[in-house]
Biopython code that builds the backbone (N, CA, C, O; Angstrom):
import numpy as np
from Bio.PDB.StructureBuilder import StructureBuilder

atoms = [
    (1, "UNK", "N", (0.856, -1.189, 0.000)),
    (1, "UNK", "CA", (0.000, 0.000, 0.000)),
    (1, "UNK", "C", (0.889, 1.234, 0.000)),
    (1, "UNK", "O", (1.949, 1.332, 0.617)),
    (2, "UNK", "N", (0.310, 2.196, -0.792)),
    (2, "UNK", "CA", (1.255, 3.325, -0.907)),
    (2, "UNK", "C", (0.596, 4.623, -0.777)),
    (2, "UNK", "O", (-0.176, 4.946, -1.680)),
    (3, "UNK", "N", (0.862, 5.780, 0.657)),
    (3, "UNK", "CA", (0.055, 6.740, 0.238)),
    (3, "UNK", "C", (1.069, 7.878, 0.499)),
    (3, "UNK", "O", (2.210, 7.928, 0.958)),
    (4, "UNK", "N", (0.151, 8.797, 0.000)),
    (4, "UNK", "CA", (1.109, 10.254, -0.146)),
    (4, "UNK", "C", (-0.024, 11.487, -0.532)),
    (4, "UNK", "O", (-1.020, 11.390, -1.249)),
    (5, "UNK", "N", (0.378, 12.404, 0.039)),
    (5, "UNK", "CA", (-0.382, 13.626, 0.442)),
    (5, "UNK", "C", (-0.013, 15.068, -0.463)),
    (5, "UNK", "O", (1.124, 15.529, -0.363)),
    (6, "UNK", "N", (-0.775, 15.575, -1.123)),
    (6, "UNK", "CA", (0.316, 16.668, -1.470)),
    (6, "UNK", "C", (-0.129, 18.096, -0.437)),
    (6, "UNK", "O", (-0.895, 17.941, 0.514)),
    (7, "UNK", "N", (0.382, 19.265, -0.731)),
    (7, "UNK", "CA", (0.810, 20.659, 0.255)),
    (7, "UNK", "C", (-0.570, 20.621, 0.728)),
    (7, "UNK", "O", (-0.633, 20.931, 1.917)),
    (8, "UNK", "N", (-1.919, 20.292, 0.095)),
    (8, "UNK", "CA", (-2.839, 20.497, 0.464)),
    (8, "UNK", "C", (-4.118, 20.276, 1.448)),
    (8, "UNK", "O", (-5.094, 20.880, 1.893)),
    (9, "UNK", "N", (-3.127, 18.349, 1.519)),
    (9, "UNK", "CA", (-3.535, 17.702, 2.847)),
    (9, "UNK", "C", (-4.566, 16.678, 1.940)),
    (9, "UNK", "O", (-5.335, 15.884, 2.482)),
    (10, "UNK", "N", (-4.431, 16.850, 0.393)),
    (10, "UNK", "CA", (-5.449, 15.451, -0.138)),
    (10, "UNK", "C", (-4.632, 14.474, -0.229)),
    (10, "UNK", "O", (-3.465, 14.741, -0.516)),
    (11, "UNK", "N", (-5.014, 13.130, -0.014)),
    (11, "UNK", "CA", (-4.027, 12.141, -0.005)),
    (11, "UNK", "C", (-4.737, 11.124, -1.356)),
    (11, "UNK", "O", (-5.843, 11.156, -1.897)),
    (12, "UNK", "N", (-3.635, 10.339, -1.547)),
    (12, "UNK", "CA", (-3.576, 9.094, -2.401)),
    (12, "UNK", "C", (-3.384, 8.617, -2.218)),
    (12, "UNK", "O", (-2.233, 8.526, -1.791)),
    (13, "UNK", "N", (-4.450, 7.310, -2.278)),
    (13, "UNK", "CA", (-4.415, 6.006, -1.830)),
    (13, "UNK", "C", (-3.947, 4.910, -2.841)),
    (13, "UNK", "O", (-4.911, 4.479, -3.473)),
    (14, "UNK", "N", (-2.641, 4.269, -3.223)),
    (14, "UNK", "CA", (-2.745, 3.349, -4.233)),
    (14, "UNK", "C", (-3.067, 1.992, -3.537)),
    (14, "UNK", "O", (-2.015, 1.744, -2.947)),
    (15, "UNK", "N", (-3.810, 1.125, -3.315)),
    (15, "UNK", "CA", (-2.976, -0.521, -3.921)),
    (15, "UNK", "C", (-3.263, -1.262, -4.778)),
    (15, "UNK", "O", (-4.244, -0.997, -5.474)),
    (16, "UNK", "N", (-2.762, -2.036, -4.932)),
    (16, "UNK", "CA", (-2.181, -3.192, -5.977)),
    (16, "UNK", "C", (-3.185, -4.275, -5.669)),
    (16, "UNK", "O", (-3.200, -4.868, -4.591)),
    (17, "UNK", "N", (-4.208, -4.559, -6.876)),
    (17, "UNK", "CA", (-4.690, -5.939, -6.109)),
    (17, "UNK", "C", (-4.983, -6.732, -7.674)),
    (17, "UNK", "O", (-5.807, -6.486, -8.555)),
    (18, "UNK", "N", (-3.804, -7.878, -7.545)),
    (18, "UNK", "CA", (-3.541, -8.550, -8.256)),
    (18, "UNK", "C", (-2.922, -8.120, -9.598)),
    (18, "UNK", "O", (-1.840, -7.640, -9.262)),
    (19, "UNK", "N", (-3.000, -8.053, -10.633)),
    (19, "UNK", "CA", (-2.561, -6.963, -11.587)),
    (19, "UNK", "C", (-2.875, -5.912, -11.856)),
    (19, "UNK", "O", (-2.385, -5.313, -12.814)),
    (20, "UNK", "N", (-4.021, -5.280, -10.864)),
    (20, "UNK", "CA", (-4.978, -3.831, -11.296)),
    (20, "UNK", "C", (-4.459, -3.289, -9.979)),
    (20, "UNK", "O", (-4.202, -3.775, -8.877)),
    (21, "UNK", "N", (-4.413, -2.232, -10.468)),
    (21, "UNK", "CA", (-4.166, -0.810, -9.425)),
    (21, "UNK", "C", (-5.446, -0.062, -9.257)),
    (21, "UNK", "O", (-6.202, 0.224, -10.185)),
    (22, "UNK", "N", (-5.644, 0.251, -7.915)),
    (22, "UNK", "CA", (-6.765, 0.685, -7.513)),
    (22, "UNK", "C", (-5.966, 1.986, -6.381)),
    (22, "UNK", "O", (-5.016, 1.910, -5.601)),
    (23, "UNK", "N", (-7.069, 3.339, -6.843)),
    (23, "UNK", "CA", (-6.434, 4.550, -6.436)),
    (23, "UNK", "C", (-7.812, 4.977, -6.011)),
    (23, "UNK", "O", (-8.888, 5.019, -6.609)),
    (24, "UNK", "N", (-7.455, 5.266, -4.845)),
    (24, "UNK", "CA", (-8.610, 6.090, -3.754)),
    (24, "UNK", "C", (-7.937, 7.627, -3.422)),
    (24, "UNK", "O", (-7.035, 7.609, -2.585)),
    (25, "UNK", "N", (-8.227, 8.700, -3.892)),
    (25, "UNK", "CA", (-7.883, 10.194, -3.473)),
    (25, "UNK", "C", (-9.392, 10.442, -2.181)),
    (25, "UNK", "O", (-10.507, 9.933, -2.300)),
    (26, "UNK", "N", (-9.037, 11.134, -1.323)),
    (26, "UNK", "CA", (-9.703, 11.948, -0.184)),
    (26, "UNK", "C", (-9.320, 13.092, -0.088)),
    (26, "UNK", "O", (-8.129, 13.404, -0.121)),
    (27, "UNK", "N", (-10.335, 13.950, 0.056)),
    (27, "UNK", "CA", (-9.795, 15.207, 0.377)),
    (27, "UNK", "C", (-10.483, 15.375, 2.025)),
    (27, "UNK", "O", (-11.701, 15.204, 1.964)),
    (28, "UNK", "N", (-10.155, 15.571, 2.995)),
    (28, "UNK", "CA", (-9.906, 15.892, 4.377)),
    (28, "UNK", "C", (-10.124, 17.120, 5.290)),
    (28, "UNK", "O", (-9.200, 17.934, 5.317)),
    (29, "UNK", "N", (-11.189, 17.358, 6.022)),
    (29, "UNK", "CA", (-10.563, 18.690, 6.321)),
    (29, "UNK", "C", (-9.478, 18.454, 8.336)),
    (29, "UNK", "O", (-9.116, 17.469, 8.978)),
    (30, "UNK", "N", (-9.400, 19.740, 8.524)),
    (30, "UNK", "CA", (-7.389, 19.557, 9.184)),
    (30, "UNK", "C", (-8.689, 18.358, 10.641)),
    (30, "UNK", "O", (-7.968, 17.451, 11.059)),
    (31, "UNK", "N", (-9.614, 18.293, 11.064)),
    (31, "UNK", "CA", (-9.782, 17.660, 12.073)),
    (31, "UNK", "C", (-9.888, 15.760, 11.269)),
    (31, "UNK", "O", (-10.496, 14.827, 11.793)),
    (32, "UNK", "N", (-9.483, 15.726, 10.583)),
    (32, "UNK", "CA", (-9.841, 14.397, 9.810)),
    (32, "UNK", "C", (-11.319, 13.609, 9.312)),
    (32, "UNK", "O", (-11.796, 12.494, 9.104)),
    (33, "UNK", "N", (-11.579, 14.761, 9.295)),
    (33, "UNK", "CA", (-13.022, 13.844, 8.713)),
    (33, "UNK", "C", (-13.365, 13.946, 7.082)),
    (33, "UNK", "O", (-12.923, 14.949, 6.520)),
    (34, "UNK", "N", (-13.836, 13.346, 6.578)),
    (34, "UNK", "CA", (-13.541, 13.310, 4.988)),
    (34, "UNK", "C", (-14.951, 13.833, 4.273)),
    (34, "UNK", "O", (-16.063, 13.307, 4.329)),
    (35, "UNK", "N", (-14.483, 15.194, 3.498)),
    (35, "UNK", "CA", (-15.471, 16.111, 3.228)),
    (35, "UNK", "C", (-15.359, 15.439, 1.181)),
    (35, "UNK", "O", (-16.003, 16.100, 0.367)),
    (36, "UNK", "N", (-14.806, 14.604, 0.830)),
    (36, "UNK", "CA", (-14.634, 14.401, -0.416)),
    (36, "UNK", "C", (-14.086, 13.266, -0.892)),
    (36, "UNK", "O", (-13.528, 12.561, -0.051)),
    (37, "UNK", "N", (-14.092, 12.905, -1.987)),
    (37, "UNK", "CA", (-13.461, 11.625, -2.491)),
    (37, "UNK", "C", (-13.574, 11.143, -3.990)),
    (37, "UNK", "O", (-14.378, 11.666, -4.760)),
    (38, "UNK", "N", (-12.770, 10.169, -4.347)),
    (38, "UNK", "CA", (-13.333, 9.320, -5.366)),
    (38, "UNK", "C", (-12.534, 8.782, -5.612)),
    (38, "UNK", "O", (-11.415, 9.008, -5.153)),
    (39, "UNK", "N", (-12.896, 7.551, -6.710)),
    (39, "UNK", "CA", (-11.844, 6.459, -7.003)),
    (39, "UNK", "C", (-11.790, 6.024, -7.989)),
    (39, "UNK", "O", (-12.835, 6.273, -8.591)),
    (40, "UNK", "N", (-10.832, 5.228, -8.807)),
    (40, "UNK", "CA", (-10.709, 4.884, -9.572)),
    (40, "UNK", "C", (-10.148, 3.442, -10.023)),
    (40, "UNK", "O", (-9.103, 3.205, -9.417)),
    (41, "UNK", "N", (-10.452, 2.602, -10.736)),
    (41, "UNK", "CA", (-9.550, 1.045, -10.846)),
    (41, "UNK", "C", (-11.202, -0.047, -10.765)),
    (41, "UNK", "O", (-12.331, 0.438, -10.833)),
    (42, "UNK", "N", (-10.895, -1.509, -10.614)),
    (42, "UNK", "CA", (-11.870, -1.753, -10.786)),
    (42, "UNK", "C", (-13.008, -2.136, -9.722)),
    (42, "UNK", "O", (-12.786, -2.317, -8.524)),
    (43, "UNK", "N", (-14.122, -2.221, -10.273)),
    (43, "UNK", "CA", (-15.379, -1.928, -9.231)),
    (43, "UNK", "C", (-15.391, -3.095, -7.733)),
    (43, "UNK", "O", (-16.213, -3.978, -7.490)),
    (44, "UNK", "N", (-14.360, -2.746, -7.054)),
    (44, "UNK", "CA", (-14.635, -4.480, -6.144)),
    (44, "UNK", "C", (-13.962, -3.410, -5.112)),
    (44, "UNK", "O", (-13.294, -2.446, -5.486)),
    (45, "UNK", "N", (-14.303, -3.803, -3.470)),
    (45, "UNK", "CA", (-13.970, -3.425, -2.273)),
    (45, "UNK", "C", (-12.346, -4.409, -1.952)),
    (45, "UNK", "O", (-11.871, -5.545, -1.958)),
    (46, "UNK", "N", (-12.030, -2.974, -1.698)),
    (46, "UNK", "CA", (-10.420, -3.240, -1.227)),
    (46, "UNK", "C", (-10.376, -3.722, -0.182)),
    (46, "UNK", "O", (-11.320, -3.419, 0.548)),
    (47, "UNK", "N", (-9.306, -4.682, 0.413)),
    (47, "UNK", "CA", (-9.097, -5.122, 1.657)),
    (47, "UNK", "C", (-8.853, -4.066, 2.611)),
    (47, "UNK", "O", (-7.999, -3.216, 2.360)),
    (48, "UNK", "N", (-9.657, -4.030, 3.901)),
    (48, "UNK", "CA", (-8.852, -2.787, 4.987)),
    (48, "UNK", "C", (-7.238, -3.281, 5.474)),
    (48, "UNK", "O", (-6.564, -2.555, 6.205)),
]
sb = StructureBuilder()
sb.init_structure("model")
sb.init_model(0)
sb.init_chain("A")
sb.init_seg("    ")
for serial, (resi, resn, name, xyz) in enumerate(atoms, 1):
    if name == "N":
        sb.init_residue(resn, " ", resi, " ")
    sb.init_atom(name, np.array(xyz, "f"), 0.0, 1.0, " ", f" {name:<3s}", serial, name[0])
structure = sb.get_structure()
């Protein structure tokens, strides 16, 4: 699993599940609760 944030505090979510890459972006506000989102890759629930 790989994530990373840019200056703005939205993060990217990659992982890897099986040969498809699946990318979850959130956007956050500063107390952590998630005012935004979306995703991309294919339609199946990622492992927590």
């Amino acid at each position: 699993m790989i994530g990373d944030a840019d200056e703005d505090g939205d993060w990217t979510v990659m992982r890897w599940l099986g040969n498809a890459t699946y990318t979850a972006t959130l956007t956050q506000t500063r107390n952590g609760r998630q005012i935004g989102g979306s995703y991309s890759g294919p339609t199946i629930t990622p492992a927590e």
